[in-house]
N, C-alpha and C positions, 0 to 999 in steps of 0.2 A: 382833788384826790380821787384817785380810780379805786373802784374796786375791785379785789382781785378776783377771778373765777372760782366759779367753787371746786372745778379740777386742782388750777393751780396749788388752790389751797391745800387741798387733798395729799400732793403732793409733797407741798411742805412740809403738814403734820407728819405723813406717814415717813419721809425721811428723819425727821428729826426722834420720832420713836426708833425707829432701826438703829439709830444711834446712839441714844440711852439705851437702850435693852439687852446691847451688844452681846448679837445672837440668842436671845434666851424667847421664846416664842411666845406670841401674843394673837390674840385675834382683834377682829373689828366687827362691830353692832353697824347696821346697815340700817334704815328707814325707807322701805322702797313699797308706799302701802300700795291696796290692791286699787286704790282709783289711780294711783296715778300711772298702772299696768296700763288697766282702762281706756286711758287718756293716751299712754304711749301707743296703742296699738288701733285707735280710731277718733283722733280727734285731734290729737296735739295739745299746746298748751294753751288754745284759746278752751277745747272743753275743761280743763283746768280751771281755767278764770273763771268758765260759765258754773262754777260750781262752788265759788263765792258770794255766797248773801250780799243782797242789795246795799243791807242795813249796816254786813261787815265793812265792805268799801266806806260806804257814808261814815261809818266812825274812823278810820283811816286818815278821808277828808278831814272832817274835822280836828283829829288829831294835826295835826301837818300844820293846817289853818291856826288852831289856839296855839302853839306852841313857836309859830313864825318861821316853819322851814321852807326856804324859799323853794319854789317848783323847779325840777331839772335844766339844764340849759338847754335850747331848742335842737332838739336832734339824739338827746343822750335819755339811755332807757335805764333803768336798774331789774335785774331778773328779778321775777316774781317770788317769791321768798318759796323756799320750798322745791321749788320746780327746778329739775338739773337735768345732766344728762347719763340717767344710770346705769348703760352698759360702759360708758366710756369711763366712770371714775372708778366702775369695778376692774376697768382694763388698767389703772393707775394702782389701785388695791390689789391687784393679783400679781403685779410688777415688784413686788415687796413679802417679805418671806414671812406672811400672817398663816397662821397655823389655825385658823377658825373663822368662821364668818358666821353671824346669826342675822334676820333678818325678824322685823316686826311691823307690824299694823296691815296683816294679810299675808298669804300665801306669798312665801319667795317665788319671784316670776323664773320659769323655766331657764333664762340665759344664766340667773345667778347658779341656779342649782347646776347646771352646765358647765361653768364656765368654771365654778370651785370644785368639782369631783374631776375635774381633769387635771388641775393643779395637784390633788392628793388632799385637798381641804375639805373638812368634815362642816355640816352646814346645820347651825341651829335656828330651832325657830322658837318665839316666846308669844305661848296662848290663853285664853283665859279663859278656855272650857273645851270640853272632851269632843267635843266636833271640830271644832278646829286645831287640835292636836291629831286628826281621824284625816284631816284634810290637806295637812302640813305635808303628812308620812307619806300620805299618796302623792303627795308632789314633789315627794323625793329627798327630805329633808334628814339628817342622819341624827339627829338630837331633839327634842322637846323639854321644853322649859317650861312647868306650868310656872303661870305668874299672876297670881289672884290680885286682888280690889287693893292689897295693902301697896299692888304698887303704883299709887295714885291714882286709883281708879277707873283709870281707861278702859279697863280689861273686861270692865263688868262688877257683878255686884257677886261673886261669887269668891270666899276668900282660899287662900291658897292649903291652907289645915283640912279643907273641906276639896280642894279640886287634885291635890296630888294621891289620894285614895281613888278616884273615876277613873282608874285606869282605863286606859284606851281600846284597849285588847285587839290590837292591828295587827303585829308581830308579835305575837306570846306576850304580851309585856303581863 
């Protein structure tokens, strides 16, 4: 069994939503954090790799090993989970009539903010404290989301009753 690309995929979903929604407008939540800008713009996906714990691999291994999955056939790789290529599935997602794009886990990198205000697409960002709502706006983002600790706590330990008063005071807000 092969697996499909995560473009292809891309493609899939976002046709089959065009489809049920029949015309009524939708956006899409993007994951495009800031290491892996990082990584796109000076190292590729080996500093990706380099920036997996020893210990994570090793549990990996292990996992694979107790569980009896045999190792790939000699020559065949599976992408690294997470790792794509994100101007190209934004070039998939902006082929499809999304009326919003948010982006999270760091500052939307420049081509998305680019690439969705040329379409007429308005571009949210979701942050979990007033610096990084301060640093969103300067990079061009046309929405802030604050999104405190209750949304699994990624965000920080600051809750959302307490972060949506910090206003930002960037643009009048």
């Amino acid at each position: 069994m092969r697996l499909r690309s995560p473009l292809d995929q891309l493609e899939i979903e976002l046709s089959w939503i065009d489809q049920e929604v029949k015309g009524r407008p939708y956006g899409l939540d993007v994951l495009i954090p800031g290491k892996m800008i990082r990584a796109e713009t000076g190292g590729g996906l080996g500093a990706l790799i380099a920036m997996i714990p020893d210990e994570h691999q090793a549990f990996v291994d292990e996992m694979l090993e107790r569980y009896g999955v045999p190792p790939l056939p000699s020559g065949e790789t599976v992408p690294l989970r997470g790792t794509f290529n994100a101007p190209k599935l934004l070039d998939i997602a902006f082929s499809h009539p999304i009326r919003l794009v948010a982006n999270a886990l760091g500052p939307a990198p420049d081509y998305l903010v680019e690439q969705a205000h040329a379409k007429g697409v308005p571009v949210a960002a979701l942050v979990g404290k007033r610096d990084h709502a301060q640093a969103r706006l300067a990079a061009g983002v046309d929405i802030i989301v604050a999104q405190g600790y209750e949304a699994g706590g990624h965000t920080g330990e600051i809750a959302t009753m307490v972060l949506v008063p910090e206003r930002c005071r960037c643009r009048g807000c």
